[in-house]
C-alpha positions, 0 to 999 in steps of 0.5 A: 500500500502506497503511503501518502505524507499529509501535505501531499494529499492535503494539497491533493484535494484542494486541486480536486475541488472546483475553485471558489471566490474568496469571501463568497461562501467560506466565512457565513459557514465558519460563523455558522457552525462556531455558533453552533458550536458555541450554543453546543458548549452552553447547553451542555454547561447549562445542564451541569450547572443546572445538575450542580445546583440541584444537587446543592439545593438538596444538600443544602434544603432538608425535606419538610418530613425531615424538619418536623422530625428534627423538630420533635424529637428536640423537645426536652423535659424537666429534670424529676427530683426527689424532696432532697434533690436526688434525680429520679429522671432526667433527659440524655442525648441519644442518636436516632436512625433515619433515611432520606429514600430518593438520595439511596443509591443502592438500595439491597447494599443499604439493606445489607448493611443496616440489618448486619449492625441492626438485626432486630430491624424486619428487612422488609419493612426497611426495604420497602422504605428506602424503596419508597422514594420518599423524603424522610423515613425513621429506620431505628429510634435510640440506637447505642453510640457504639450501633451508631458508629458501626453504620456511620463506618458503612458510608452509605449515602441517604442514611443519618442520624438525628440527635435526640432526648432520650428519658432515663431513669437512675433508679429504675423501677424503685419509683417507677410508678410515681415517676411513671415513663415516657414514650419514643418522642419524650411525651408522658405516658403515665405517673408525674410524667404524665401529669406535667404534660398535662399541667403545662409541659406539653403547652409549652412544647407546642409554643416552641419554648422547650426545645433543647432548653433547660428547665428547672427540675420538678420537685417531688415529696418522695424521699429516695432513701424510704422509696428504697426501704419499702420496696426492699421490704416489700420484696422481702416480704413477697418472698418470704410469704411467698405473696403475688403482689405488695403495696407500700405507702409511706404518707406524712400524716401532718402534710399529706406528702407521698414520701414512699409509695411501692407496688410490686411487681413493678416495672422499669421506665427505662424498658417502656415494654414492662410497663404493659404487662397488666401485673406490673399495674400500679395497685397503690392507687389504680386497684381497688379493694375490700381492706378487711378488718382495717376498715373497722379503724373507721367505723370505730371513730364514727361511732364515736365521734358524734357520742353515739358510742362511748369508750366506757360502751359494751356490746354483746358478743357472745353470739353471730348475728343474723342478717339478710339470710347471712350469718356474721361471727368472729374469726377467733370469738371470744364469745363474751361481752367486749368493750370497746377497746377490746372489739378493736384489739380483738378485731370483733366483727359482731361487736364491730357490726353491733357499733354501727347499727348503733350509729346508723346506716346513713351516719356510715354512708356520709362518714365515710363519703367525708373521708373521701372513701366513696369517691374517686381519690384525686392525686397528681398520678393519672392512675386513679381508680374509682371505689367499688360500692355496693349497688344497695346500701341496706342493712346487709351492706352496711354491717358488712362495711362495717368490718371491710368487706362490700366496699372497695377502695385504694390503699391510697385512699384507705391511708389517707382516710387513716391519716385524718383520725390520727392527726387530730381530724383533719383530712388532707388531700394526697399529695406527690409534691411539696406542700408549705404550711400555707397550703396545708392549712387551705386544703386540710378539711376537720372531719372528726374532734381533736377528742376524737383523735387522741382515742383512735391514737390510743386504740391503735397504740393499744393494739400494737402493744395487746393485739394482733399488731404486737409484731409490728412495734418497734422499740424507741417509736411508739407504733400503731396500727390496725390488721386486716386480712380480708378473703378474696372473691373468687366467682362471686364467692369468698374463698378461705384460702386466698386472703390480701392481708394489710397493717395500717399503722401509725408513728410514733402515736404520741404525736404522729407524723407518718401513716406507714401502709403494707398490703400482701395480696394471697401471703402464704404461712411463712412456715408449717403449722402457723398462720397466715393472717395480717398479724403474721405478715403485714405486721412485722413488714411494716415495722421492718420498715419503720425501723430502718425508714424513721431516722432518715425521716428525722424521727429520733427514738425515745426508749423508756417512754411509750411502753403504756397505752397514751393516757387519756380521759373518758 
């Protein structure tokens, strides 16, 4: 093949083709195709540019579905604090997962990837939703930092985090059921969470004033250290009587603070799961139920107080009673006449019974609707259960109120309704925060004499020392109380052999400051051949408690006084 060197075959062409005037024709073709050649360029670069700053725009202009996470999730809460400043709840900052579907590049790379460091994550509902194309879509609420880290090192576009409050809880469940949890978005759900929410908190979450702000911690009466105390002793005390539920209250009698409410099982806010298990309710104040004998603590003061009944009074209880085709009679009978005192030491149901129908069915009804025991009791916790009254308030219902069974309330309400007749008659409404001296005095209400009081002290003192409370007395406190043990319904009938035992008590009884409340639902005997009654169980718990609680309450111990009933005048 003959080689050509390019100037020859240039000039080789140029012979061949036909002559031109110069300037006719060649320069209006050059000028055409450089335009043409120049609006190419511009297309071209107009389109990366359009390109460049459509990408930017994205970068730089978050999705609205992405603001209004962010927006939520920023939303903060107050600090909960103990009466002594001990944190009982407070916020953290956690790492959120989220993805932004139209950025995804390869969407079974991302799948693969995100299930290899979250494998709780159903992998189809994630691929659905990178698959959607959307703006903003959640993968995973509160992952770990170390969770976090692992995928940020996948580098895969189009997935990010979103920093967030998380609640959290020091304690766990020691007062789970005061505090009560939130849910993934920080919003209350139960107990003073809850309640803060519903005050003010989430108004001011709507106005835009509590985002990532800090706000003065909410103060609440509970002391730490005794909420510790009686939850211990109430777990003791289901193990050791083998028992399927525990409620403790710890009420200042003379403020109406909450200083310690427990009810197990319980649950830990921080795994917001436990919290919809229908064991771990809150018993204390959202279950009602017939207290048994400790319900004569307020039929005795309304006999009482008006003077239908004197101290000095005897009834016969040498025989049962017969109403409304039933039978009532004693559990241990000492078929005699008691006395007063004795009726209530011997927790007498006939002479109990024999008390009321002295004072009257209309009496018990407004007595104890004055004590706010047939009505729903109203505390900061959501958690309110209304009580069980009987459909017909004859004869039959009342004698058996009389004693505690046919009516059924809180133990919440039973310790407040407690708090009044040993206070010096003032009934005052719970409270789960602190209450000034002004406050106090606005709110309590007289519901029974002084005089009245200082007997039912006496009475309660009485029974620790001679009755069923002996175990519940500790040396130094002058306790006193009151034993229940009530039988269960089973199918509309009452069962011997599953009982909830409770002790109300008092301390110390010369002048008492604190309603100590202990409720065992189905105690078992702690040993072969013993009893399980209220004496044997509840009684010994709360005295456990009393001794460990009373000098973190500031109760000092007087040893030599308090061995003999409070004196009093008759």
């Amino acid at each position: 093949m003959t080689m050509v060197s390019e100037p020859e075959s240039f000039l080789q062409v140029r012979r061949a083709q036909p002559r031109i005037a110069r300037g006719s024709v060649s320069s209006s073709a050059v000028k055409s195709r450089v335009y043409v050649a120049m609006l190419a360029f511009a297309c071209v670069y107009a389109a990366i540019a359009g390109r460049l700053v459509l990408l930017a725009q994205m970068d730089e202009a978050p999705s609205t579905a992405w603001i209004s996470a962010q927006d939520t999730v920023a939303a903060s809460r107050p600090d909960l604090v103990d009466r002594n400043g001990e944190i009982l709840a407070t916020d953290i900052k956690t790492a959120s997962l989220y993805a932004e579907p139209r950025r995804i590049l390869d969407v079974d790379e991302a799948v693969e990837g995100l299930i290899r460091v979250l494998p709780q994550l159903d992998e189809t509902v994630v691929r659905r939703r990178l698959d959607s194309g959307a703006g903003f879509a959640w993968l995973q609420r509160e992952i770990t930092p170390q969770q976090a880290e692992r995928i940020h090192d996948l580098g895969l576009p189009g997935i990010g985090f979103l920093s967030e409050n998380q609640r959290f809880y020091p304690g766990g469940p020691t007062a789970g059921h005061i505090v009560g949890s939130v849910n993934v978005d920080n919003q209350g759900l139960a107990g003073v969470e809850k309640y803060i929410d519903e005050e003010w908190l989430s108004d001011l979450q709507s106005l835009g004033f509590a985002s990532d702000r800090s706000m003065e911690p909410v103060r609440l009466s509970v002391d730490l250290r005794v909420q510790h105390v009686v939850r211990d002793e109430l777990a003791k005390a289901m193990e050791r009587y083998r028992a399927i539920a525990a409620v403790g209250i710890v009420l200042d009698a003379k403020t109406g603070e909450v200083v310690a409410m427990s009810s197990l099982p319980d649950y830990d806010p921080n795994d917001r799961s436990q919290a919809l298990e229908k064991d771990r309710l809150n018993r204390a104040t959202g279950g009602v139920f017939e207290m048994g004998s400790v319900f004569k603590t307020f039929t005795t003061a309304m006999a009482l107080d008006p003077g239908a009944v004197s101290i000095n009074d005897s009834f016969d209880a040498t025989r049962p009673i017969r109403a409304g085709g039933r039978t009532i009679s004693d559990f241990h009978g000492k078929n005699r006449i008691l006395s007063v005192p004795e009726i209530f030491i011997y927790s007498s149901n006939i002479g109990t019974a024999k008390m009321m129908l002295a004072t009257g069915i209309d009496r018990q009804k407004e007595f104890l609707t004055r004590l706010h025991l047939t009505e729903r009791l109203k505390t900061e916790l959501p958690e309110n259960a209304a009580p069980l009254l009987p459909p017909k308030w004859n004869e039959l219902a009342a004698i058996t109120i009389s004693f505690g069974h046919g009516i059924s309330v809180t133990p919440m309400q039973t310790a407040v309704a407690a708090a009044a007749l040993v206070n010096g008659g003032t009934l005052l409404p719970p409270t789960f925060v602190p209450r000034d001296p002004g406050e106090v005095q606005a709110v309590g209400k007289q519901v029974i004499s002084p005089e009245t009081s200082r007997v039912m002290r006496y009475l309660f003192r009485l029974n620790v020392l001679s009755g069923s409370g002996r175990r519940a007395d500790v040396p130094g406190y002058t306790v006193g109380g009151k034993t229940g043990t009530a039988e269960k319904i089973e199918n509309g009938r009452y069962v011997s052999n599953k009982r909830r035992n409770s002790f109300l008590s008092a301390f110390p009884m010369d002048d008492p400051r604190y309603i100590v409340l202990v409720v065992l639902d189905e105690p078992k005997s702690e040993r072969e051949g013993i009893g399980a009654t209220a004496g044997l169980n509840t009684a010994p718990t709360v005295g456990a408690i009393i001794r460990r609680a009373a000098p973190m309450l500031g109760v000092m111990p007087r040893f030599g006084k308090g061995d003999e009933p409070i004196e009093i005048s008759y």
